[in-house]
PDB file of N, CA, C and O in Angstrom:
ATOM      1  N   UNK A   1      21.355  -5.492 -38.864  1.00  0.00           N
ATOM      2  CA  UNK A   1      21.768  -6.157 -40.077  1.00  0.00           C
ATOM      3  C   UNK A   1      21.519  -7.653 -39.947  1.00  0.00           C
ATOM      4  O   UNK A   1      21.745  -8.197 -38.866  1.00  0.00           O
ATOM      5  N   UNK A   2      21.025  -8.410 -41.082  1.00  0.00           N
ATOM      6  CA  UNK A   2      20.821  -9.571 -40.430  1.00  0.00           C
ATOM      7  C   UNK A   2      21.615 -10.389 -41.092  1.00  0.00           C
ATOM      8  O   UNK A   2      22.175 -10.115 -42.154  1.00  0.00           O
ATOM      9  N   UNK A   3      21.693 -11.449 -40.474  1.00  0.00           N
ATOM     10  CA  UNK A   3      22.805 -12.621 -41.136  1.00  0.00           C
ATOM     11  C   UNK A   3      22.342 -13.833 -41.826  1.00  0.00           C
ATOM     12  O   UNK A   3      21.430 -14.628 -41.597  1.00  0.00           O
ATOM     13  N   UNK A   4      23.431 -13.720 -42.931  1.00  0.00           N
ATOM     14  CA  UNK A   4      22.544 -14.644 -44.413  1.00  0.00           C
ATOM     15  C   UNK A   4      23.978 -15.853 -44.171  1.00  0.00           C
ATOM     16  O   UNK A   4      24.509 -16.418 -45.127  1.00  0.00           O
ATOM     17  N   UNK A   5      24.330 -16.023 -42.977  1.00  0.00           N
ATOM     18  CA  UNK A   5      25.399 -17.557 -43.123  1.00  0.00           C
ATOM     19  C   UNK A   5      26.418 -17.181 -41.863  1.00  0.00           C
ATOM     20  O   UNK A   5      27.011 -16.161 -41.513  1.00  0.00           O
ATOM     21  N   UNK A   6      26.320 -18.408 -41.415  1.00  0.00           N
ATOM     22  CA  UNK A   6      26.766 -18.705 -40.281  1.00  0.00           C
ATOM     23  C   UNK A   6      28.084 -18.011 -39.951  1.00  0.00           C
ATOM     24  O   UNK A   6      28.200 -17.796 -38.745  1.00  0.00           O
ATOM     25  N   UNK A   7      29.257 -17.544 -40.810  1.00  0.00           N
ATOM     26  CA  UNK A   7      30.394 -17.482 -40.449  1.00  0.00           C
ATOM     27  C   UNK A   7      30.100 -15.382 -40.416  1.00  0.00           C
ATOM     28  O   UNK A   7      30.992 -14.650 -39.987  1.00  0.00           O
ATOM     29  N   UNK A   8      29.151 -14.982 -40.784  1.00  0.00           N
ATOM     30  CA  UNK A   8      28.965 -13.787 -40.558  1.00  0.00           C
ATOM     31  C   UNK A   8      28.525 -13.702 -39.127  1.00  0.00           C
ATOM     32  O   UNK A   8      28.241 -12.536 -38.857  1.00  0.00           O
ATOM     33  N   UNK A   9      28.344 -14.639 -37.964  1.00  0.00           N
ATOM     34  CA  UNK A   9      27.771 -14.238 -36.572  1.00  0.00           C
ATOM     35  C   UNK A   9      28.752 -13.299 -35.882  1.00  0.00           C
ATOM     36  O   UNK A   9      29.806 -12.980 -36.432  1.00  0.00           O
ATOM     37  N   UNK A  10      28.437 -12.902 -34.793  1.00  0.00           N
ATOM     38  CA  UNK A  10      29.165 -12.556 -33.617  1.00  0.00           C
ATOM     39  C   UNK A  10      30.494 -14.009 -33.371  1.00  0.00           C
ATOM     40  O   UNK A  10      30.294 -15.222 -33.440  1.00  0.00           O
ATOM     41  N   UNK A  11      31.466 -13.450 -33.156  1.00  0.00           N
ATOM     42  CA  UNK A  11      32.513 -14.610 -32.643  1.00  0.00           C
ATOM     43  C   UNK A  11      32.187 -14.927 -31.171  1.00  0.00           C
ATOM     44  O   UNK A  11      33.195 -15.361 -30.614  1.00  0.00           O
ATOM     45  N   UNK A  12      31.292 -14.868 -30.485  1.00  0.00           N
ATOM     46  CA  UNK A  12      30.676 -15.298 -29.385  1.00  0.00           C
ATOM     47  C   UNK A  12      30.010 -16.500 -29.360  1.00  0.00           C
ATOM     48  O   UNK A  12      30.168 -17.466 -28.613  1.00  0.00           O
ATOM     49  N   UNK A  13      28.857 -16.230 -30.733  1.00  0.00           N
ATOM     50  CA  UNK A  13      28.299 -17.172 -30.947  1.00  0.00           C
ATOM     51  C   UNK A  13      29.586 -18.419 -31.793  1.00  0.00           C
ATOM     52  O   UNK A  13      30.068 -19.449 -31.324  1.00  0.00           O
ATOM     53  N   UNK A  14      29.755 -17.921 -32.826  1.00  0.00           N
ATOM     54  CA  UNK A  14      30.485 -18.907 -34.063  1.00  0.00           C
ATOM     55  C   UNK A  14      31.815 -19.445 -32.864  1.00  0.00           C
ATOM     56  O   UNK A  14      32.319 -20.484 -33.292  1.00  0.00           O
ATOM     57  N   UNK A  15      32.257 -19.136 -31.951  1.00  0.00           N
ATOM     58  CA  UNK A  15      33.257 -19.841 -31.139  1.00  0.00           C
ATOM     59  C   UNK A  15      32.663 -20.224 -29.977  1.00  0.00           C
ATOM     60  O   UNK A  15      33.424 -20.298 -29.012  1.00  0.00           O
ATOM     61  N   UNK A  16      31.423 -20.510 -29.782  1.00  0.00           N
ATOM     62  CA  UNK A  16      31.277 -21.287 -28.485  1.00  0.00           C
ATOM     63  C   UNK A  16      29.774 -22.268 -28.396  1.00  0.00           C
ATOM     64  O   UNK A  16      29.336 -22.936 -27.460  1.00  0.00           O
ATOM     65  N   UNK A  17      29.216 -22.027 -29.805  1.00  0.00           N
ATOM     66  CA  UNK A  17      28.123 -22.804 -29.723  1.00  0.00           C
ATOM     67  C   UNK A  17      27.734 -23.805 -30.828  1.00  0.00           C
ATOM     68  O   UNK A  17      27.573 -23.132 -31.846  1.00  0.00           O
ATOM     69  N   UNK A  18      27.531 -24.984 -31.066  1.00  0.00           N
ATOM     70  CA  UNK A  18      27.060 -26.275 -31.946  1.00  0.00           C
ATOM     71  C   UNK A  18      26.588 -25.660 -33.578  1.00  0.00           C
ATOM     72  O   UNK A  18      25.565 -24.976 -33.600  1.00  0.00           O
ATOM     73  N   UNK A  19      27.231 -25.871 -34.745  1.00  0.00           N
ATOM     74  CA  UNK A  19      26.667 -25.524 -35.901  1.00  0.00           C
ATOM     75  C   UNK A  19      25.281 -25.317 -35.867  1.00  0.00           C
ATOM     76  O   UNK A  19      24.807 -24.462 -36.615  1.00  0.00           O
ATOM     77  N   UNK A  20      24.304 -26.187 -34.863  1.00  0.00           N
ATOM     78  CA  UNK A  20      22.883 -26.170 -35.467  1.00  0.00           C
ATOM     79  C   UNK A  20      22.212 -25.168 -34.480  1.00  0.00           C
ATOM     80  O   UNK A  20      21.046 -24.813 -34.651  1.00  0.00           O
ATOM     81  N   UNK A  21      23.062 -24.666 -33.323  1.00  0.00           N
ATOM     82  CA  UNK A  21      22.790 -23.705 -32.492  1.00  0.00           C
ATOM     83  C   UNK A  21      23.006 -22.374 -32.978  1.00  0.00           C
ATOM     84  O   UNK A  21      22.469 -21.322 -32.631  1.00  0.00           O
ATOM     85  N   UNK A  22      23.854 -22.593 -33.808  1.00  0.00           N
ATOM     86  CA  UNK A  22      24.227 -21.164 -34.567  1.00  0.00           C
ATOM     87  C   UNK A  22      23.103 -21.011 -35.855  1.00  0.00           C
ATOM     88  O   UNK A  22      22.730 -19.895 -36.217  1.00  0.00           O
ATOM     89  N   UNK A  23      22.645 -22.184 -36.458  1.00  0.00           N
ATOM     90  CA  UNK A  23      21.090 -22.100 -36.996  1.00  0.00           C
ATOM     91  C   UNK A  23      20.338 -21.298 -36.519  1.00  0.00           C
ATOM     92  O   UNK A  23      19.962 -20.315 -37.158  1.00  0.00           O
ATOM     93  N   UNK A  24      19.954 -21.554 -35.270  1.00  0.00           N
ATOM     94  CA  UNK A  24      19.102 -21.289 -34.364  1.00  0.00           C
ATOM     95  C   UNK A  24      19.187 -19.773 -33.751  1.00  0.00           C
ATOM     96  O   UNK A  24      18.283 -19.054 -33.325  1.00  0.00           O
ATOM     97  N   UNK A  25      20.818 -19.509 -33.877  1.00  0.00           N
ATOM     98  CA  UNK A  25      20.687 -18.138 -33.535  1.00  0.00           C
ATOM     99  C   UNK A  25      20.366 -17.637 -34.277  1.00  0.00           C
ATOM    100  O   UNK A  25      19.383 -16.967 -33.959  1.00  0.00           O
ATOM    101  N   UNK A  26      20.692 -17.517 -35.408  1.00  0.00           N
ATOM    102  CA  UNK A  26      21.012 -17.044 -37.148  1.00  0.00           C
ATOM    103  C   UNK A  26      19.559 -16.377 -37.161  1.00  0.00           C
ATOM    104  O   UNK A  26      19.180 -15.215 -37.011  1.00  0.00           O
ATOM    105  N   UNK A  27      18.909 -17.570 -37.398  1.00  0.00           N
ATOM    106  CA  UNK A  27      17.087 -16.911 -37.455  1.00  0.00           C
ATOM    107  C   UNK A  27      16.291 -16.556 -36.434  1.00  0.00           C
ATOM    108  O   UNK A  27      15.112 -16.318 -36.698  1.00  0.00           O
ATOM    109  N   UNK A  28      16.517 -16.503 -35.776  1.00  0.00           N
ATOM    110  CA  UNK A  28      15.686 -16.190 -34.487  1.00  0.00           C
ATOM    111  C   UNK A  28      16.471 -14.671 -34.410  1.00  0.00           C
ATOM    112  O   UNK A  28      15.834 -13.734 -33.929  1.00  0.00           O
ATOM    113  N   UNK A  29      17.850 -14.452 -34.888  1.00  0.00           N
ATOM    114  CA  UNK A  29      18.139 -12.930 -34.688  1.00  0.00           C
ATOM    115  C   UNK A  29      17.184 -12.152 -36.144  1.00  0.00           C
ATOM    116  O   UNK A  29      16.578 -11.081 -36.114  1.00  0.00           O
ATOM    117  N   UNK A  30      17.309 -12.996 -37.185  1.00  0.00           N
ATOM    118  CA  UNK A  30      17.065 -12.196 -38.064  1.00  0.00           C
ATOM    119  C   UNK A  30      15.428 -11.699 -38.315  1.00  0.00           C
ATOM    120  O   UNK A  30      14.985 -10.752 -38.965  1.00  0.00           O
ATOM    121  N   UNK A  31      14.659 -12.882 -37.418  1.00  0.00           N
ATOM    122  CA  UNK A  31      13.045 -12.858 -37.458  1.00  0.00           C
ATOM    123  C   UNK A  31      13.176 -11.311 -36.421  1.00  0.00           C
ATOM    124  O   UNK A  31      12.386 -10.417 -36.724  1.00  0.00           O
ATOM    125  N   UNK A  32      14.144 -11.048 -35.259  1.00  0.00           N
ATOM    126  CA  UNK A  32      13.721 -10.522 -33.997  1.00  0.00           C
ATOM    127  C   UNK A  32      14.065  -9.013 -34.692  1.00  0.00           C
ATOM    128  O   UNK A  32      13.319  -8.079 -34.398  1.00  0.00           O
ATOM    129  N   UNK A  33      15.273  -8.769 -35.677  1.00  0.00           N
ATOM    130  CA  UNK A  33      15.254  -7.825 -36.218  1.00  0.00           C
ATOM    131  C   UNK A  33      14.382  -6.952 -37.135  1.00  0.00           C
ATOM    132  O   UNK A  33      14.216  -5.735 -37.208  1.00  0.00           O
ATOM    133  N   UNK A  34      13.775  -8.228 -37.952  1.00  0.00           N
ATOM    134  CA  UNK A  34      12.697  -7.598 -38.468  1.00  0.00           C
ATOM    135  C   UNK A  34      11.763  -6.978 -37.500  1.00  0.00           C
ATOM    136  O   UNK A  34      11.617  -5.756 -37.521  1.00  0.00           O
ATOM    137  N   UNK A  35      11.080  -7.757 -36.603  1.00  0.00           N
ATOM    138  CA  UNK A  35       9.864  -7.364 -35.788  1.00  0.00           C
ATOM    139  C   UNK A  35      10.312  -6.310 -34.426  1.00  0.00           C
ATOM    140  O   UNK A  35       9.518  -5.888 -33.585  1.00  0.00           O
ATOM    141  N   UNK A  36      11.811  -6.026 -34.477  1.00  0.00           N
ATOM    142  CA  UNK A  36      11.717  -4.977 -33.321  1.00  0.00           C
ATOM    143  C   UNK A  36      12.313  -3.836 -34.261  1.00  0.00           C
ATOM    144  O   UNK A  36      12.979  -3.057 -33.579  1.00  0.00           O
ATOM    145  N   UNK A  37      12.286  -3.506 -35.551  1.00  0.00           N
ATOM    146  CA  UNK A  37      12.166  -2.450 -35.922  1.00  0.00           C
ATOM    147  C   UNK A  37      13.840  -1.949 -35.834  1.00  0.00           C
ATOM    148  O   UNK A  37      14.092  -0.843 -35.356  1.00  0.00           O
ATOM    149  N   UNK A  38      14.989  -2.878 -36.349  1.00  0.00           N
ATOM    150  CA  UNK A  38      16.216  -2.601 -35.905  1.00  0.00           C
ATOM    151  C   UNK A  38      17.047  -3.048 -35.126  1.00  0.00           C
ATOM    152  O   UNK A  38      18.184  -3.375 -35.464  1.00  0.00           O
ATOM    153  N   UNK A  39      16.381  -3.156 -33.459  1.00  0.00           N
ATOM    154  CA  UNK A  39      16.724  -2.990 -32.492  1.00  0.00           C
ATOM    155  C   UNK A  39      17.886  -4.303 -32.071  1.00  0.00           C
ATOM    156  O   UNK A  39      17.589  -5.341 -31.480  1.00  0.00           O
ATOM    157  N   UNK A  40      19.149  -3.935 -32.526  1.00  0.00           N
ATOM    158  CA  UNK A  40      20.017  -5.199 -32.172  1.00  0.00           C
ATOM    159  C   UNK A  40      20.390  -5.862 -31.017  1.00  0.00           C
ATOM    160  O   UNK A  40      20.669  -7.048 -30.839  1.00  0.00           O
ATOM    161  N   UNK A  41      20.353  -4.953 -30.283  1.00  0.00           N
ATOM    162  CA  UNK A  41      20.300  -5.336 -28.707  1.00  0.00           C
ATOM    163  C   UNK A  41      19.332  -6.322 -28.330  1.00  0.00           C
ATOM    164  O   UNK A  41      19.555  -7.103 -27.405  1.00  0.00           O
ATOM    165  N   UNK A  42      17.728  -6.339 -29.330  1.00  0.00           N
ATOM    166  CA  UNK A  42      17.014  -6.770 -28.275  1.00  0.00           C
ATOM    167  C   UNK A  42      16.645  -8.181 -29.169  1.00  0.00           C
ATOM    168  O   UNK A  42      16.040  -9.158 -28.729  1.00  0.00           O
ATOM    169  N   UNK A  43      17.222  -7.993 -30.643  1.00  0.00           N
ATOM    170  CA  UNK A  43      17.272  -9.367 -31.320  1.00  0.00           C
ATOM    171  C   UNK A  43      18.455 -10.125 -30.791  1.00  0.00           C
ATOM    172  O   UNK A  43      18.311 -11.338 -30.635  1.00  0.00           O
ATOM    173  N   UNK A  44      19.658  -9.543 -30.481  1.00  0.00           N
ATOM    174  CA  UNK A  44      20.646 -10.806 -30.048  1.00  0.00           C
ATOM    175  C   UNK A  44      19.905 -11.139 -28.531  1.00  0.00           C
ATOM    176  O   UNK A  44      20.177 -12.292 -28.196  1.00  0.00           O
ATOM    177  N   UNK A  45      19.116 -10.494 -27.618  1.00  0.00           N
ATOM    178  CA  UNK A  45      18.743 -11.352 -26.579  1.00  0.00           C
ATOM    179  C   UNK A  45      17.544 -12.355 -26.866  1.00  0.00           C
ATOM    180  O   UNK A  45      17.146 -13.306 -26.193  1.00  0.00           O
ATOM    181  N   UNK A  46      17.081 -11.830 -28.112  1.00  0.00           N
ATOM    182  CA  UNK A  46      15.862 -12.826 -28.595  1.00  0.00           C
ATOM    183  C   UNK A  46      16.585 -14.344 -29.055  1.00  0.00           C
ATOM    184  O   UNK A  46      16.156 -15.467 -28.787  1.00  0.00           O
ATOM    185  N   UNK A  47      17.733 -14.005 -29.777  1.00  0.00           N
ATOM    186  CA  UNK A  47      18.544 -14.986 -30.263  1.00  0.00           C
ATOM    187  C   UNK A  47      18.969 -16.063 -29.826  1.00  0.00           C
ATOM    188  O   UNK A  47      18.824 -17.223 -30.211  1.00  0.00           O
ATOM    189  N   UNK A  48      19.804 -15.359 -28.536  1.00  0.00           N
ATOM    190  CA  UNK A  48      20.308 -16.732 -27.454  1.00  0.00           C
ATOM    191  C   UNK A  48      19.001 -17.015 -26.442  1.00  0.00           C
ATOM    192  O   UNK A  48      19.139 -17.947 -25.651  1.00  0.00           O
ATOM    193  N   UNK A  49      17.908 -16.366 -26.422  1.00  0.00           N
ATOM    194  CA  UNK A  49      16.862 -17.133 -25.512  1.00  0.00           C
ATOM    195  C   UNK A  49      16.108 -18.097 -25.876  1.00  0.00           C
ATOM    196  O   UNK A  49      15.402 -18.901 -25.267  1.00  0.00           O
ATOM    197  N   UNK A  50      16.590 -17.726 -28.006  1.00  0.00           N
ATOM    198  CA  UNK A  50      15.872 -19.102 -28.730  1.00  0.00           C
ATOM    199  C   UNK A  50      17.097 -20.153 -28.791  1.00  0.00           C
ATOM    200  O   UNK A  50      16.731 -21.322 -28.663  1.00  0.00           O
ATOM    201  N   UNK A  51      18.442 -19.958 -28.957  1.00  0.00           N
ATOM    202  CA  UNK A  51      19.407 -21.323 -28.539  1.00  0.00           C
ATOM    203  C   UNK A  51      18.853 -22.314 -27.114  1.00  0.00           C
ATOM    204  O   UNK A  51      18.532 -23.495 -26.984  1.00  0.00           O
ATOM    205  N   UNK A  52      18.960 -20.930 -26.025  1.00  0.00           N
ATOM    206  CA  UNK A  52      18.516 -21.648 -24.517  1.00  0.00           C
ATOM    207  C   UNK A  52      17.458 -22.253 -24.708  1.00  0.00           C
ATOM    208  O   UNK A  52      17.112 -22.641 -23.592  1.00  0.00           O
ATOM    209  N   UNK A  53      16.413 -22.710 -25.763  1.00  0.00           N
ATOM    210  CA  UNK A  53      15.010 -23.510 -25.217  1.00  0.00           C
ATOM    211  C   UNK A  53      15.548 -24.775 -25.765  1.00  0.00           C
ATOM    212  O   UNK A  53      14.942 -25.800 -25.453  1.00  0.00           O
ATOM    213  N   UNK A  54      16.893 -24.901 -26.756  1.00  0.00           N
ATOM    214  CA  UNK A  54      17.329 -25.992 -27.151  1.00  0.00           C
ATOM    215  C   UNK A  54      18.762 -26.864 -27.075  1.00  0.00           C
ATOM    216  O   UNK A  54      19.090 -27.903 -27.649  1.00  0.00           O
ATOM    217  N   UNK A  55      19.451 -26.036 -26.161  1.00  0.00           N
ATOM    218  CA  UNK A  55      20.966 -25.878 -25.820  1.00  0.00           C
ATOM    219  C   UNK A  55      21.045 -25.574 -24.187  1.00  0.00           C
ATOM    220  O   UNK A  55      20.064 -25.169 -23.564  1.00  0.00           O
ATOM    221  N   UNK A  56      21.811 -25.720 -23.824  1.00  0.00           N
ATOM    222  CA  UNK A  56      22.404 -25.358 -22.661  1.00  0.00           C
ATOM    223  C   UNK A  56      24.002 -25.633 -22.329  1.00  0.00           C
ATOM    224  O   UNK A  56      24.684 -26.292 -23.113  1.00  0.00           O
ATOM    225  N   UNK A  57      24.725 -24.903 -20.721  1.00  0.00           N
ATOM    226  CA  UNK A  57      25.746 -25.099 -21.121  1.00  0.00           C
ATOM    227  C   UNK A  57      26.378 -25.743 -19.795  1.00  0.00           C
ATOM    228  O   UNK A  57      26.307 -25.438 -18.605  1.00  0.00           O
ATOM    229  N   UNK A  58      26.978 -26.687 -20.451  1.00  0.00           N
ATOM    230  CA  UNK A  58      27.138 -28.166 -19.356  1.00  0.00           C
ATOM    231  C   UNK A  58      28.386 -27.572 -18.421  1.00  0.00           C
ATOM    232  O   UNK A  58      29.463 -27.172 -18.861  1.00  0.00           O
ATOM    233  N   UNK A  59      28.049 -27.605 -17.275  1.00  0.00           N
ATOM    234  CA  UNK A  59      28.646 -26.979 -16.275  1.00  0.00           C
ATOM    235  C   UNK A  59      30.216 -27.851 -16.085  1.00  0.00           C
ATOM    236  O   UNK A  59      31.142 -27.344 -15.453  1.00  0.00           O
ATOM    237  N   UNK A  60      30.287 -28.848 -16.564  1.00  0.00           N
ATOM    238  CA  UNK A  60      31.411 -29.599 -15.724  1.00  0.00           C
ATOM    239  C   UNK A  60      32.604 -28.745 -17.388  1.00  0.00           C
ATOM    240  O   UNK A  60      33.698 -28.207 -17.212  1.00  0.00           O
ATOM    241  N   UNK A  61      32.045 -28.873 -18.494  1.00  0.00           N
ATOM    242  CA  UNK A  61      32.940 -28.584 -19.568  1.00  0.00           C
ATOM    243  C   UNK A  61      32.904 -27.180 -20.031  1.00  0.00           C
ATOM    244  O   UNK A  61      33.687 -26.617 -20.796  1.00  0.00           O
ATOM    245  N   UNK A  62      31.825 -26.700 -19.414  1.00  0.00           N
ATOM    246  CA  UNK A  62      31.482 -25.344 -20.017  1.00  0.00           C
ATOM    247  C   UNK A  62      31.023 -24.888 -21.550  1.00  0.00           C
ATOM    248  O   UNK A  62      30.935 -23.736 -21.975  1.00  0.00           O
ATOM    249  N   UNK A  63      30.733 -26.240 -22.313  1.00  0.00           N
ATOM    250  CA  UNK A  63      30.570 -26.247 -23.623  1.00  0.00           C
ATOM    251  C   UNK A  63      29.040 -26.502 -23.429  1.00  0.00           C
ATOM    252  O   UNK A  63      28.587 -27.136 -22.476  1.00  0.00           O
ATOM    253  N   UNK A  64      27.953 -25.697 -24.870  1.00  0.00           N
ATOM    254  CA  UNK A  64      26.842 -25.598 -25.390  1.00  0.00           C
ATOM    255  C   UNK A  64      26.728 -26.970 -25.790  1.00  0.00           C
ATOM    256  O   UNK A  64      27.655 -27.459 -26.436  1.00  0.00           O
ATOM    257  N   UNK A  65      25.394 -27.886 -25.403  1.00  0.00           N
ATOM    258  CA  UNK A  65      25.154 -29.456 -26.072  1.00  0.00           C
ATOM    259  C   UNK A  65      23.865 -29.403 -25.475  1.00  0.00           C
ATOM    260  O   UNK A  65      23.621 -29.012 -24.334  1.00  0.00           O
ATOM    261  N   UNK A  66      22.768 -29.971 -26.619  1.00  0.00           N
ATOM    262  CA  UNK A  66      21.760 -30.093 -26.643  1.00  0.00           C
ATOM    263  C   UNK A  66      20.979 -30.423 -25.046  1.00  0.00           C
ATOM    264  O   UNK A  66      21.749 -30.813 -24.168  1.00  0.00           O
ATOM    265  N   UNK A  67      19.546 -30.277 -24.688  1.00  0.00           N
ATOM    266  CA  UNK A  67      18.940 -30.458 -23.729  1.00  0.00           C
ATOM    267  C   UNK A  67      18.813 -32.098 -23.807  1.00  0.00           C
ATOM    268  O   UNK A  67      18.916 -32.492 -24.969  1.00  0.00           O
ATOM    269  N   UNK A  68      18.669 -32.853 -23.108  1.00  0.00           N
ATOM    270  CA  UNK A  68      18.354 -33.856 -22.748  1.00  0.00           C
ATOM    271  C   UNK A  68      16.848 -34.206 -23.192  1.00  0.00           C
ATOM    272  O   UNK A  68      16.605 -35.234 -23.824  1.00  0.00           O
ATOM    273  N   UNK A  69      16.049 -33.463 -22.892  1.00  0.00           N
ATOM    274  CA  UNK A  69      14.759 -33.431 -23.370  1.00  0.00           C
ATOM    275  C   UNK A  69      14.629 -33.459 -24.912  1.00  0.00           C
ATOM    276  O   UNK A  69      13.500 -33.792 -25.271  1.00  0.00           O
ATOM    277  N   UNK A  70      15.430 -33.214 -25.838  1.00  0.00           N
ATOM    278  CA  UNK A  70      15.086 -32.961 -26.769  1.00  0.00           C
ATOM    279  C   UNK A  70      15.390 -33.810 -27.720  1.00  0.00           C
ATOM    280  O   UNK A  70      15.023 -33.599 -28.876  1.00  0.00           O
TER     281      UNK A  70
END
């Protein structure tokens, strides 16, 4: 099922990661659903591997904040 607004995510995502990270999940789940034919399992790992190229999670706070690089 794919998600048309942010407050429909997983409470995984919507409680632990940056509004624009939850962008980022949002479509990257909903592109991964289309193209794997369903497969939710393998769009939510598509999802957070597209947060991780732009997020990470700062070890001293344990909170999601942008890469440095970016």
């Amino acid at each position: 099922m794919p998600y048309n607004k942010r407050s429909e995510l997983p409470d995984q995502v919507k409680d632990n990661v940056p509004p624009h990270a939850q962008d980022i999940y949002k479509e990257a789940f909903n592109n991964a659903i289309d193209q794997y034919d369903g497969d939710e399992e393998r769009a939510h790992a598509t999802a957070w591997a597209a947060v991780k190229q732009k997020y990470e999670k700062d070890e001293d706070s344990g909170r999601w904040k942008r890469k440095d690089n970016d």
